[in-house]
py3Dmol code that shows the C-alpha trace and the ligand (Angstrom):
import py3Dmol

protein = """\
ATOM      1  CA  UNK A   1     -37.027 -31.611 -42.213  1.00  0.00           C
ATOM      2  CA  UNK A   2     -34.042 -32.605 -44.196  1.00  0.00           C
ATOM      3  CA  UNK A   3     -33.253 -29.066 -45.143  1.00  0.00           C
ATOM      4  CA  UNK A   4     -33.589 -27.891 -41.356  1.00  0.00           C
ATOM      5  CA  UNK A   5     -31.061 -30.538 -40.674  1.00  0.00           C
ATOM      6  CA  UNK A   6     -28.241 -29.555 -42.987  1.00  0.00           C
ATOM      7  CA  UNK A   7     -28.451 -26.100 -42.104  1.00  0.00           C
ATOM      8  CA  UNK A   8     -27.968 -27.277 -38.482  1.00  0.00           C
ATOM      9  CA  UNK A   9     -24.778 -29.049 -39.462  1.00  0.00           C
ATOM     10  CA  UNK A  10     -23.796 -26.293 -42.222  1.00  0.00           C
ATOM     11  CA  UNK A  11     -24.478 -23.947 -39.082  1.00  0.00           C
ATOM     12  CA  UNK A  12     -22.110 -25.725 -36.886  1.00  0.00           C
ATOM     13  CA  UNK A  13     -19.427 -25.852 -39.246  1.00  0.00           C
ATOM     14  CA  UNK A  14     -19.576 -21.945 -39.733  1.00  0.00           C
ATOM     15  CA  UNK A  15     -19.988 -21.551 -35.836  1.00  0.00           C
ATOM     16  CA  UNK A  16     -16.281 -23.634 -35.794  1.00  0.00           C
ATOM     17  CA  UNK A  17     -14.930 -22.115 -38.904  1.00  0.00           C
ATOM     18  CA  UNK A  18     -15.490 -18.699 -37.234  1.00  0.00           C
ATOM     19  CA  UNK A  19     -14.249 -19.379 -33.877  1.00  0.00           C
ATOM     20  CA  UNK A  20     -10.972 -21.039 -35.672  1.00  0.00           C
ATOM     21  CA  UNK A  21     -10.173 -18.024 -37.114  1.00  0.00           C
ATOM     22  CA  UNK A  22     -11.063 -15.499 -33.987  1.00  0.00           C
ATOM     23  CA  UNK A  23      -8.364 -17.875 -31.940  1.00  0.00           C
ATOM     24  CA  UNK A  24      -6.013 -17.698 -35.121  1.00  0.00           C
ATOM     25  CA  UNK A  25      -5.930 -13.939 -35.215  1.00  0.00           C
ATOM     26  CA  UNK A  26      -5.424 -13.903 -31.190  1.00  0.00           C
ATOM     27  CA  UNK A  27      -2.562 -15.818 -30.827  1.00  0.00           C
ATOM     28  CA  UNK A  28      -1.641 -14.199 -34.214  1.00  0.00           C
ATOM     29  CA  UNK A  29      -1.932 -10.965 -32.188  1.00  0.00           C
ATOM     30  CA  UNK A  30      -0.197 -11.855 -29.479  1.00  0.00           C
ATOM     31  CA  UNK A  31       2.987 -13.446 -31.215  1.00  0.00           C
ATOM     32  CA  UNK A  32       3.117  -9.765 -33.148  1.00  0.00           C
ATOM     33  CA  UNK A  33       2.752  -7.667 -30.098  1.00  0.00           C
ATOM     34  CA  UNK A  34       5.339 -10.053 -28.183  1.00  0.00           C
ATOM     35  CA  UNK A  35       8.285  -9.150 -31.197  1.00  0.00           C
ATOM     36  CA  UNK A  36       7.233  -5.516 -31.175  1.00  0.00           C
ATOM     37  CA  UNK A  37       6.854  -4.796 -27.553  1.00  0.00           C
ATOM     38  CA  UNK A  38      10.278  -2.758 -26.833  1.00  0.00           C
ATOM     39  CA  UNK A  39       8.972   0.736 -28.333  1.00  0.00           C
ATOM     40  CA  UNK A  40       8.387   3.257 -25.411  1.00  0.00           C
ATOM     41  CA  UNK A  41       4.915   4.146 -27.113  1.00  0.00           C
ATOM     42  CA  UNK A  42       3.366   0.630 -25.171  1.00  0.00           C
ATOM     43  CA  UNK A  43       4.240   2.218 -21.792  1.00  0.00           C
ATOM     44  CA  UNK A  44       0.928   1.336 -20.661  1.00  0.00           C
ATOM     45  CA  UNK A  45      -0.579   1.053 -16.854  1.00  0.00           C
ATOM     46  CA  UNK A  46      -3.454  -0.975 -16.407  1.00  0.00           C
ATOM     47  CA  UNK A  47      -6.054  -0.770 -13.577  1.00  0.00           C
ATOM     48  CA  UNK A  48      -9.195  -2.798 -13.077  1.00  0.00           C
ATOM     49  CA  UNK A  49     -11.782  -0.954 -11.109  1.00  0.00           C
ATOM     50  CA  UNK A  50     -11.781   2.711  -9.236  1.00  0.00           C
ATOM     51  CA  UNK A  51      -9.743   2.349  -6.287  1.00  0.00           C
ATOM     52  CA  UNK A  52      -6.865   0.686  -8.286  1.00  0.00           C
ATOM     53  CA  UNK A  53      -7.215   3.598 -11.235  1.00  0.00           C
ATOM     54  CA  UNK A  54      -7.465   6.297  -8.671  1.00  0.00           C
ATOM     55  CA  UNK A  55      -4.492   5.269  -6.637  1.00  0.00           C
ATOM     56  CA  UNK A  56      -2.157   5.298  -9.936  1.00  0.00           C
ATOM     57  CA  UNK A  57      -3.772   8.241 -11.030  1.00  0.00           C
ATOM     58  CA  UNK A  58      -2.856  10.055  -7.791  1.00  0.00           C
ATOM     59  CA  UNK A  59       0.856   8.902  -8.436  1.00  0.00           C
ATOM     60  CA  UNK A  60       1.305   9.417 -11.895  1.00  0.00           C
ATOM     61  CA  UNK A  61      -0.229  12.955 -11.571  1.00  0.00           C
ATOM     62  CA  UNK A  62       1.072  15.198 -14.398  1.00  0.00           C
ATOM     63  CA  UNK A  63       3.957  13.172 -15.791  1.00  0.00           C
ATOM     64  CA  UNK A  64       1.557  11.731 -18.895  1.00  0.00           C
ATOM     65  CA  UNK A  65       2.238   8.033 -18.241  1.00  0.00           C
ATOM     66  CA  UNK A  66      -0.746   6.296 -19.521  1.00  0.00           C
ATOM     67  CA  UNK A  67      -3.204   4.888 -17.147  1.00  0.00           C
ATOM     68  CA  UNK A  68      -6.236   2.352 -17.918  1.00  0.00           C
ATOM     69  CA  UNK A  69      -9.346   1.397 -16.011  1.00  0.00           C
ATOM     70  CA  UNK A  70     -10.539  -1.786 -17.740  1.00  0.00           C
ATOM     71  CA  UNK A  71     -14.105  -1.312 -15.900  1.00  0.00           C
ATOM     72  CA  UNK A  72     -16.003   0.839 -17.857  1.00  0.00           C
ATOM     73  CA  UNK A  73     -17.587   3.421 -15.471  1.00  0.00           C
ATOM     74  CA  UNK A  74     -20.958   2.621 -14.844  1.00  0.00           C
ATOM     75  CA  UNK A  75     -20.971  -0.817 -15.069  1.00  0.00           C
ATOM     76  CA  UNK A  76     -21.400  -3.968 -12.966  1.00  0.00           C
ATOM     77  CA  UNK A  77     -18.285  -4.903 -11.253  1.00  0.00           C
ATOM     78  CA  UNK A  78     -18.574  -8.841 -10.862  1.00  0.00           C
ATOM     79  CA  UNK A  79     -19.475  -9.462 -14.538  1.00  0.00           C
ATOM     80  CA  UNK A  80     -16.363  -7.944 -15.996  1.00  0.00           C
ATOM     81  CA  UNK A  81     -15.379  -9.453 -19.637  1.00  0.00           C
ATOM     82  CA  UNK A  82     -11.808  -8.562 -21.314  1.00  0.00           C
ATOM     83  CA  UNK A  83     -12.209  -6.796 -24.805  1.00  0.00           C
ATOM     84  CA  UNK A  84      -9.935  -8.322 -27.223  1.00  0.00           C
ATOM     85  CA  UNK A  85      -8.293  -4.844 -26.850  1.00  0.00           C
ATOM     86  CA  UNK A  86      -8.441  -4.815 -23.067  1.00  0.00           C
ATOM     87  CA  UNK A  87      -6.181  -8.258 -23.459  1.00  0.00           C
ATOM     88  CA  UNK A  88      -3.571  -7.028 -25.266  1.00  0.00           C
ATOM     89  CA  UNK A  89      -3.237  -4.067 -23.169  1.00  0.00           C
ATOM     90  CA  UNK A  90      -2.744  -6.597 -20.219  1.00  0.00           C
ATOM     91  CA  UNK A  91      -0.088  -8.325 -22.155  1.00  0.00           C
ATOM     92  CA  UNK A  92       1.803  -5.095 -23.168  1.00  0.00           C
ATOM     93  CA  UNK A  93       1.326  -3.057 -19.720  1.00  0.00           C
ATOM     94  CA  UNK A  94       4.471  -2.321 -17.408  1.00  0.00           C
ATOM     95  CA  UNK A  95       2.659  -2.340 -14.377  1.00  0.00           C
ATOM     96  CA  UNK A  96      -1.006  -4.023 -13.381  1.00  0.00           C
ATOM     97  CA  UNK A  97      -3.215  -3.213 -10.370  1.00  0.00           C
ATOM     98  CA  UNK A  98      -6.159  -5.387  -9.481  1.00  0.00           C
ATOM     99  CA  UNK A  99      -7.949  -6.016  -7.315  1.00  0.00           C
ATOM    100  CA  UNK A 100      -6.214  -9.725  -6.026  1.00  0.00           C
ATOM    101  CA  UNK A 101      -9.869 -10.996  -4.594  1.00  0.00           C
ATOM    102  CA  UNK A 102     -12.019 -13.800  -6.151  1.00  0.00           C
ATOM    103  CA  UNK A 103     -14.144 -11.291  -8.376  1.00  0.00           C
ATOM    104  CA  UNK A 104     -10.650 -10.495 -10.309  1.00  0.00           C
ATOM    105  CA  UNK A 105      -9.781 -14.439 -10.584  1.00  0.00           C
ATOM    106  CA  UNK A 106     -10.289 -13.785 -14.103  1.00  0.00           C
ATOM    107  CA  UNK A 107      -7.242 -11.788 -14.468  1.00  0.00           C
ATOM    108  CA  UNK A 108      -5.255 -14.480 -12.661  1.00  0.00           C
ATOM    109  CA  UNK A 109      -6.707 -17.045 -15.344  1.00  0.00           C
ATOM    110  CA  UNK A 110      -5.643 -14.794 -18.145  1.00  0.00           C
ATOM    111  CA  UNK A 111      -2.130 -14.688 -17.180  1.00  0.00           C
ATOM    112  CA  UNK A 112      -1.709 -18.357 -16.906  1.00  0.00           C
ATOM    113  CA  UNK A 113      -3.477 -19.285 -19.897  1.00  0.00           C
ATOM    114  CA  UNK A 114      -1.547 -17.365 -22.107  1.00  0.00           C
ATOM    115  CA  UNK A 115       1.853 -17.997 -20.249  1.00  0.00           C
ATOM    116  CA  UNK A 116       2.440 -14.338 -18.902  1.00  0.00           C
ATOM    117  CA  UNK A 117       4.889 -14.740 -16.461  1.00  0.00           C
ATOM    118  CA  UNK A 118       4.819 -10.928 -15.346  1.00  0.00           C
ATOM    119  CA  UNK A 119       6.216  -9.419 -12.133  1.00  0.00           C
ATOM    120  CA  UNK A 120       4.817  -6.073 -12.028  1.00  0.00           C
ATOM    121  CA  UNK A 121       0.830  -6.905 -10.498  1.00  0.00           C
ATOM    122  CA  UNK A 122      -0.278  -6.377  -7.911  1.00  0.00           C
ATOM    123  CA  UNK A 123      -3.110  -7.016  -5.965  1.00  0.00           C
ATOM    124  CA  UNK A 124      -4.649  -4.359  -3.551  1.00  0.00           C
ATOM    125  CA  UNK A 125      -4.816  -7.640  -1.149  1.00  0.00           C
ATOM    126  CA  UNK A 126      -0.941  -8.431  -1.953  1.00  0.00           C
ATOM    127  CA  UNK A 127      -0.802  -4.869  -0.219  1.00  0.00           C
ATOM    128  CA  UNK A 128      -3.189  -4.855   2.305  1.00  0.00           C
ATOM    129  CA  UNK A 129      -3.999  -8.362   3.853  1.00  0.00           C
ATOM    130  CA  UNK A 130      -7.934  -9.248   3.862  1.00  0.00           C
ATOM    131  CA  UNK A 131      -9.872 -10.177   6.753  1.00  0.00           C
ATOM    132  CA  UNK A 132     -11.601 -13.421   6.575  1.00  0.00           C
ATOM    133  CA  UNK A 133     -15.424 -12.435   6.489  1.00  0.00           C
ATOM    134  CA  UNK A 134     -18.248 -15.069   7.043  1.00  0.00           C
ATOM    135  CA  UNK A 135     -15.954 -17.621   5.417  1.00  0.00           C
ATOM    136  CA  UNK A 136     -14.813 -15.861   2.570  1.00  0.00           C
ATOM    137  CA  UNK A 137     -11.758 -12.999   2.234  1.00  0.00           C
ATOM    138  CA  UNK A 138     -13.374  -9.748   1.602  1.00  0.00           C
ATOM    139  CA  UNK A 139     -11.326  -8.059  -1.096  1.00  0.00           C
ATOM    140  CA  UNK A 140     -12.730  -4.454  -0.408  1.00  0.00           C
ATOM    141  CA  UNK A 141      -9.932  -3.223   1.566  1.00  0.00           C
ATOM    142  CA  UNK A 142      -9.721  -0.248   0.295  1.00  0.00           C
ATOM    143  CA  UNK A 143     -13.017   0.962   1.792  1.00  0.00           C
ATOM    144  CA  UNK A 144     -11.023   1.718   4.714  1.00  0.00           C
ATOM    145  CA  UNK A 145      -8.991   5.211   4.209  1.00  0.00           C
ATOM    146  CA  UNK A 146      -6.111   4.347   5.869  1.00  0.00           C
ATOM    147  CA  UNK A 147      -5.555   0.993   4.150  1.00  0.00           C
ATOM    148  CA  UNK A 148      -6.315   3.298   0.423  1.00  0.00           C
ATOM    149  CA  UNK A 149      -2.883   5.356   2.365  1.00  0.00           C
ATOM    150  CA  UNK A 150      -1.108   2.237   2.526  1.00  0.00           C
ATOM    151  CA  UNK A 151      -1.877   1.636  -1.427  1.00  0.00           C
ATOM    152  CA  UNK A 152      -0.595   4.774  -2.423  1.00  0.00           C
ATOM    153  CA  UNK A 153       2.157   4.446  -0.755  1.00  0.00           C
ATOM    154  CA  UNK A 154       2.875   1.107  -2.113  1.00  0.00           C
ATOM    155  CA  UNK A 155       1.932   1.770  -5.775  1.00  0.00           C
ATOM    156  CA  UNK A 156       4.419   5.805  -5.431  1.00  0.00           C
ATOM    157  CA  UNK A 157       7.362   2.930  -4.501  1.00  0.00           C
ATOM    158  CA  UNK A 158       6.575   0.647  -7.062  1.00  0.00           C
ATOM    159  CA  UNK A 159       6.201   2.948  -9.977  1.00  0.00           C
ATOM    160  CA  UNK A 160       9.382   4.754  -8.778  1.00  0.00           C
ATOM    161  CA  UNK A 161      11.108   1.600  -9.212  1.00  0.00           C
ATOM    162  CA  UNK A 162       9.619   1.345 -12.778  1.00  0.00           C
ATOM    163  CA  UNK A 163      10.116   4.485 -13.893  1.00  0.00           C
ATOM    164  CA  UNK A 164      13.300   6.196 -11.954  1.00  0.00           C
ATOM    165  CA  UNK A 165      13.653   9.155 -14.034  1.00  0.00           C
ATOM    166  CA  UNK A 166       9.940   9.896 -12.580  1.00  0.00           C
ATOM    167  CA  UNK A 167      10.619   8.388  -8.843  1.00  0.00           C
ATOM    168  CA  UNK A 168      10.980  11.737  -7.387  1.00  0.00           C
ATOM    169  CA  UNK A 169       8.108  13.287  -8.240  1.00  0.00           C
ATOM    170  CA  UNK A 170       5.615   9.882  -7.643  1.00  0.00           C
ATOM    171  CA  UNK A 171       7.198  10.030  -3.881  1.00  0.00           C
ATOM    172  CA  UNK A 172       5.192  13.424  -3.765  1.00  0.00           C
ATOM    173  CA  UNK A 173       2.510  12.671  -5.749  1.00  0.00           C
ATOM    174  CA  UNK A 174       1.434   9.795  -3.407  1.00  0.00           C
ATOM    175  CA  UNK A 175       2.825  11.858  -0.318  1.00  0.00           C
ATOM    176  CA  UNK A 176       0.408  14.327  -1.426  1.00  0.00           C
ATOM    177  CA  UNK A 177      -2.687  12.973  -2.002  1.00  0.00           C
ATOM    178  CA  UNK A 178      -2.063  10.283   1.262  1.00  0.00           C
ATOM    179  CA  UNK A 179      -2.114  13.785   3.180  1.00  0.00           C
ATOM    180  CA  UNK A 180      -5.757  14.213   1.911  1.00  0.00           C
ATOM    181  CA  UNK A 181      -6.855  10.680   2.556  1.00  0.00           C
ATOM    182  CA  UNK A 182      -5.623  11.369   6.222  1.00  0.00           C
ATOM    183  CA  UNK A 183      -7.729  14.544   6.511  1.00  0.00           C
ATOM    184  CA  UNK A 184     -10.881  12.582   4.925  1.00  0.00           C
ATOM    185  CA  UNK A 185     -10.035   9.837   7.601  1.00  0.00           C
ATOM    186  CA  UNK A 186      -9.921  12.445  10.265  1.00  0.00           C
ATOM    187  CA  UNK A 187     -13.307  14.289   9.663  1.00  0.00           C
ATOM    188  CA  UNK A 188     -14.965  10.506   8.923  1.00  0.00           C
ATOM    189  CA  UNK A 189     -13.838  10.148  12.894  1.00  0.00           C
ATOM    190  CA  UNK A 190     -15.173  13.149  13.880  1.00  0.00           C
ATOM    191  CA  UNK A 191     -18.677  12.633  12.273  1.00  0.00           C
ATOM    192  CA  UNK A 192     -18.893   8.855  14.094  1.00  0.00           C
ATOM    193  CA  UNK A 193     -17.312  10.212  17.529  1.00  0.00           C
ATOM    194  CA  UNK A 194     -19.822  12.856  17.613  1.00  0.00           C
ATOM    195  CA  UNK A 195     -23.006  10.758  16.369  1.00  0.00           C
ATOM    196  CA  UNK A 196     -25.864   8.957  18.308  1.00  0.00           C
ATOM    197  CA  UNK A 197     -25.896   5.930  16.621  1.00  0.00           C
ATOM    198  CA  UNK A 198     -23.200   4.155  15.766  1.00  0.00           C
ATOM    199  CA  UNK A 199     -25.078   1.486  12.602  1.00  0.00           C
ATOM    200  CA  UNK A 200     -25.436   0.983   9.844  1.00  0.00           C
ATOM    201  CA  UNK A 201     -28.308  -0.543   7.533  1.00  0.00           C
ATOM    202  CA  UNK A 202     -27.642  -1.058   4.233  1.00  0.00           C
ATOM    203  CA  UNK A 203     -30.761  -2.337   1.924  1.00  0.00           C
ATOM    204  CA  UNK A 204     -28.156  -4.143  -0.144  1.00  0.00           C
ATOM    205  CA  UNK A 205     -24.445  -5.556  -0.454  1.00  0.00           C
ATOM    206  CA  UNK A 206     -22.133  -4.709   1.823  1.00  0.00           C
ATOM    207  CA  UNK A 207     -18.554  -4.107   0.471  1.00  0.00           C
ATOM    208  CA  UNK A 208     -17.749  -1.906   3.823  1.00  0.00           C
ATOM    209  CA  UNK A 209     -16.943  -4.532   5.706  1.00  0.00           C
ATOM    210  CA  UNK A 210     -13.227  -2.656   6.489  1.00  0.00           C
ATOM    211  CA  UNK A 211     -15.090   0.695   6.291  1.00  0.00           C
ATOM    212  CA  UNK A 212     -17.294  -0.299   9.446  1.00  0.00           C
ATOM    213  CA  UNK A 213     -14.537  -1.901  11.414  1.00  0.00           C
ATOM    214  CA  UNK A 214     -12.642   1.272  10.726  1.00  0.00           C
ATOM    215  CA  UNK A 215     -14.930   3.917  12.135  1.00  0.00           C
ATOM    216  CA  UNK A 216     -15.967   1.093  14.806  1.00  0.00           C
ATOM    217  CA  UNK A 217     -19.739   0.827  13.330  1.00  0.00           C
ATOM    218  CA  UNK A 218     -21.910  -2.256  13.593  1.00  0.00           C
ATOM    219  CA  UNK A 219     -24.369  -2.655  10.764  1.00  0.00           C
ATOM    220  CA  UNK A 220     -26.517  -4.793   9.503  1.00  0.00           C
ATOM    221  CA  UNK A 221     -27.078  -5.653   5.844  1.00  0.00           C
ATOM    222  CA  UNK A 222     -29.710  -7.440   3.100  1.00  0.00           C
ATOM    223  CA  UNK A 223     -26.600  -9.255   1.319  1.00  0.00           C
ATOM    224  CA  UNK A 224     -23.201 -10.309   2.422  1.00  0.00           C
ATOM    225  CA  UNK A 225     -20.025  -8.775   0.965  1.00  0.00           C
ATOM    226  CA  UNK A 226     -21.015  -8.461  -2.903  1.00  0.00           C
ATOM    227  CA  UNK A 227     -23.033 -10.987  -3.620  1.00  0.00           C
ATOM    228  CA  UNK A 228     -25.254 -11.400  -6.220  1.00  0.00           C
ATOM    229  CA  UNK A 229     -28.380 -11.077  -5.059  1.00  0.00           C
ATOM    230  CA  UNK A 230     -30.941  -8.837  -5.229  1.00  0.00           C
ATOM    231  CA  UNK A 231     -33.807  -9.792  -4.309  1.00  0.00           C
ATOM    232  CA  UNK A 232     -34.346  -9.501  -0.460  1.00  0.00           C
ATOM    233  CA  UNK A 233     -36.090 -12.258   1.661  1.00  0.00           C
ATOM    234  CA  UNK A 234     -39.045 -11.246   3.617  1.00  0.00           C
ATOM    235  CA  UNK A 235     -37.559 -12.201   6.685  1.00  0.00           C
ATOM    236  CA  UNK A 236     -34.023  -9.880   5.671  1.00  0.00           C
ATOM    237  CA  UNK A 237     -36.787  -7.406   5.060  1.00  0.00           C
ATOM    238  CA  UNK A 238     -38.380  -7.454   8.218  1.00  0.00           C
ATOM    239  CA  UNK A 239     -35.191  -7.642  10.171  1.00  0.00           C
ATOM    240  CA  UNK A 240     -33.594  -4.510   8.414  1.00  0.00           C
ATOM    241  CA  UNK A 241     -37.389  -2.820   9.053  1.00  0.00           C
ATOM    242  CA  UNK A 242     -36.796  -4.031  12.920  1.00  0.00           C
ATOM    243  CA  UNK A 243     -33.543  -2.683  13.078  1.00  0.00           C
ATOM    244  CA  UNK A 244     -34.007   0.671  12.037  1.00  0.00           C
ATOM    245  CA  UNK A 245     -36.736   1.571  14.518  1.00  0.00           C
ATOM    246  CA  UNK A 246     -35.905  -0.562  17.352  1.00  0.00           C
ATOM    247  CA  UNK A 247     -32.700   2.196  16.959  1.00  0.00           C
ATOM    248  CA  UNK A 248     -34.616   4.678  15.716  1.00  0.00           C
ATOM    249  CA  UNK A 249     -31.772   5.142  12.394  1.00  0.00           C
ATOM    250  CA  UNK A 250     -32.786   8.239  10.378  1.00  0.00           C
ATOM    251  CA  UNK A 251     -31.251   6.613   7.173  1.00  0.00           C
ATOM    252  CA  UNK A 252     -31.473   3.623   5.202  1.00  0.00           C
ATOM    253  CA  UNK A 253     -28.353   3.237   2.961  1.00  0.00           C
ATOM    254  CA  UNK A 254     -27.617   1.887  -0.171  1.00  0.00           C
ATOM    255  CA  UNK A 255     -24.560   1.467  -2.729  1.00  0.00           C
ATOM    256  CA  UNK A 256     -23.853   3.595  -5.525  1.00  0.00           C
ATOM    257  CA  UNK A 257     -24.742   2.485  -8.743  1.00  0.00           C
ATOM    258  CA  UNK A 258     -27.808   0.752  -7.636  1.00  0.00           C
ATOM    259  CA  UNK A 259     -31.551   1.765  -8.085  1.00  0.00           C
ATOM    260  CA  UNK A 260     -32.654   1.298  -4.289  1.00  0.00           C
ATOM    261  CA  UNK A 261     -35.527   0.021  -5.028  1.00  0.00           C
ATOM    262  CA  UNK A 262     -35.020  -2.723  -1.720  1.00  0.00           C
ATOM    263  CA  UNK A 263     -34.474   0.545   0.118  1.00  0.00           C
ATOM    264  CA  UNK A 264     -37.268   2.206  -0.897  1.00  0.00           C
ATOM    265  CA  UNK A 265     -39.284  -0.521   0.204  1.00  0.00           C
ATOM    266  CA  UNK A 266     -37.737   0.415   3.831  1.00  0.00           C
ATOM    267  CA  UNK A 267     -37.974   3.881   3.988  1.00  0.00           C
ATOM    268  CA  UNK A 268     -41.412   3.365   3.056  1.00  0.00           C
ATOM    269  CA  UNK A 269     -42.314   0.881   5.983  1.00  0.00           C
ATOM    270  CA  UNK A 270     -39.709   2.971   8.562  1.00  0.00           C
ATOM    271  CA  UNK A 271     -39.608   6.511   7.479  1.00  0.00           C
ATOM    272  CA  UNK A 272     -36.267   7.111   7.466  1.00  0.00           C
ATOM    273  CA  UNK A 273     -34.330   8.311   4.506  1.00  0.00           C
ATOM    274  CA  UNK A 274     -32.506   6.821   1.892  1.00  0.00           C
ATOM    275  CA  UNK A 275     -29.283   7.892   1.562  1.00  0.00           C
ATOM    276  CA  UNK A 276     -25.647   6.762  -0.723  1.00  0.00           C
ATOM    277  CA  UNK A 277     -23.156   5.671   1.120  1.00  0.00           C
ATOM    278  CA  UNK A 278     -19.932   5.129  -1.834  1.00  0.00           C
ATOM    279  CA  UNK A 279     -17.392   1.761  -1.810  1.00  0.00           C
ATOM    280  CA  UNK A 280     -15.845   3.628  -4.389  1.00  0.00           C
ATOM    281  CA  UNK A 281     -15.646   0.061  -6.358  1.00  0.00           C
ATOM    282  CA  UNK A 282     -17.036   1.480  -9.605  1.00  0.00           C
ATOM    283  CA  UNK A 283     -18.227   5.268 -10.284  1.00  0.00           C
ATOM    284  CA  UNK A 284     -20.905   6.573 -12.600  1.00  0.00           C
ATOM    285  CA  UNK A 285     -20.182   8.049 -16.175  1.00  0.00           C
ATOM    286  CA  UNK A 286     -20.638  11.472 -14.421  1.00  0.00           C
ATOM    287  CA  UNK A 287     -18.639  11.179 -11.513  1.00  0.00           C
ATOM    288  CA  UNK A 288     -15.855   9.740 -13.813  1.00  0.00           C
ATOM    289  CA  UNK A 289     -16.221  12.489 -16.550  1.00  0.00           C
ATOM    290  CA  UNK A 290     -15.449  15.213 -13.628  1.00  0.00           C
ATOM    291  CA  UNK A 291     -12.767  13.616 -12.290  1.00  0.00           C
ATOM    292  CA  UNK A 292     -14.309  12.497  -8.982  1.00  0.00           C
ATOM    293  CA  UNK A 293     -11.835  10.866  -6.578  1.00  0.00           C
ATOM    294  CA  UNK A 294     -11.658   8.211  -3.902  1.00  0.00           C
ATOM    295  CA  UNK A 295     -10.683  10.930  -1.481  1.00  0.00           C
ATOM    296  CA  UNK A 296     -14.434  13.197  -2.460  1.00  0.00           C
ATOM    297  CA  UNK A 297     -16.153  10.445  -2.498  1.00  0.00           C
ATOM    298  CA  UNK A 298     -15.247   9.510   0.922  1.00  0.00           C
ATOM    299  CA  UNK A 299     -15.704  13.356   1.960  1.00  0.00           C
ATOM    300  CA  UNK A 300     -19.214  12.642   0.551  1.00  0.00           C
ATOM    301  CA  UNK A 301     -19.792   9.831   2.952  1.00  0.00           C
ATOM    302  CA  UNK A 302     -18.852  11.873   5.514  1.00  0.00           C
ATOM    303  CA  UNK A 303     -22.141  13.925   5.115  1.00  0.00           C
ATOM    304  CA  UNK A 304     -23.606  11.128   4.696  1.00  0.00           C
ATOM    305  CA  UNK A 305     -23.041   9.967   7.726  1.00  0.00           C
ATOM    306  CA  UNK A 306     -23.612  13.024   9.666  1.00  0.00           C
ATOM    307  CA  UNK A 307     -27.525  12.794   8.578  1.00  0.00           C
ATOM    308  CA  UNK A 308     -27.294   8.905   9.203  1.00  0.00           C
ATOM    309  CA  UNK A 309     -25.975   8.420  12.391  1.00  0.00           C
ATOM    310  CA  UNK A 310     -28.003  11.004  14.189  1.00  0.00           C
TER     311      UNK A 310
END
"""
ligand_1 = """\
1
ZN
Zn -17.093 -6.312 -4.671
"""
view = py3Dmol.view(width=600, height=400)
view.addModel(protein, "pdb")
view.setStyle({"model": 0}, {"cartoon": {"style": "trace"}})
view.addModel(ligand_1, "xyz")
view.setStyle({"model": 1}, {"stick": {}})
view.zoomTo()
view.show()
């Protein structure tokens, strides 16, 4: 009994004398980096989930400026955790884009705390103002093509003001590749205007909100926005059940980067498909690995939603 107690306290002490020394070599780190940040070999751009890496990607284009995506592909967006790495990336980076919603607070946070006083961020809803949802702003503007133009176009001006000797050449990056979100905005019209129905279920979250109100879609769906649930009521169940044969929907949707197992449950009691409709908020290791972007994606949900509006 005695001996269990010391090692408690002997175990606390380590536990302290351990996470001393972690914060010692941090702000050890960061007092370096801040005296050796004026080489050219830090130019770094850092980007927090998809929409905000494939919008800078678009821009940059072939002029080899560094670009990050903290999220590692694959992953769960609303549980992200900054690498030690990852923080001293954000420190040294000459331009940030985040998301600017409550899932990114974190980011926020890290600034303050460690006294980064940084003008070049910005937040996809600095760009594009959010609609207030339920009672919350839903941060997934991007869902909607046109606002992604808008981004593009913002994030070409901004890194032409960062980097002039490039400005020229982001201008037509970003002219560019808005010229393909336009067309993928176009044929998304085209599908809807020609469809039957005009809903949506989704068996899970629902980061389309701006997507929907876009194409002019209702829908109907288990979870609001992105939250954190997963596990579907009865009653949510029933109504989404209700819903797809009272309109007799041939498809029950669900998010990429989830198992469907909810909507699996529906098709089984409805008989209608399940089918992937993309937010684009995080892609698989796959998708990323080919070089998949917002803009084929979004041609993806396109035939998607030929087969689910019919
Ligand atoms: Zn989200």
């Amino acid at each position: 009994m005695v001996n269990l107690c010391y090692n408690f306290i002997e175990m606390k002490k380590i536990v302290l004398i351990v996470g001393l020394a972690a914060s010692i070599v941090l702000v050890g780190g960061f007092l370096w980096l801040k005296n050796n940040n004026s080489s050219d070999d830090n130019v770094v751009i850092i980007t927090t989930a998809f929409p905000e890496y494939d919008a800078v990607r678009a821009v940059v284009g072939d002029t080899g400026l560094p670009v990050k995506m903290l999220l590692k592909p694959g992953s769960e967006i609303h549980h992200f955790e900054p690498t030690p790495q990852d923080v001293i990336d954000i420190k040294n980076a000459d331009f940030i884009l985040y998301g600017g919603g409550e899932s990114e607070e974190w980011l926020d946070d890290l600034l303050e705390d460690n006294d980064i006083d940084y003008d070049k961020i910005w937040g996809l809803t600095d760009i594009v103002e959010p609609d207030i949802v339920g009672d919350e702003e839903d941060e997934h503007v991007w869902t909607s093509p046109l606002n992604m133009a808008e981004i593009v176009a913002v994030v070409g001006d901004e890194l032409g003001e960062i980097w002039p000797e490039h400005a020229e050449e982001f201008k037509a990056n970003a002219e560019k590749y808005i010229t393909g979100i336009v067309a993928v905005d176009k044929d998304l019209r085209e599908v809807v205007k020609g469809a039957r129905a005009k809903e949506l279920v989704f068996a899970d979250r629902f980061p389309f909100y701006y997507f929907t109100k876009e194409y002019g879609l209702d829908y109907k769906a288990a979870f609001p926005g992105c939250a954190e649930q997963t596990e579907a009521s009865s009653k949510t169940v029933a109504e989404l059940v209700d819903e797809i044969k009272a309109d007799k929907l041939g498809a029950v949707l669900k998010i990429e980067l989830n198992d469907g197992r909810l909507a699996n449950t529906i098709a089984e009691a409805t008989g209608a498909k399940v089918m992937e409709l993309h937010s684009a908020h995080n892609v698989s290791q796959a998708d990323f690995d080919s070089g998949v972007t917002y803009v084929d994606l979004m041609r993806r949900n396109a035939e998607v939603l030929k087969e689910a509006l019919k």
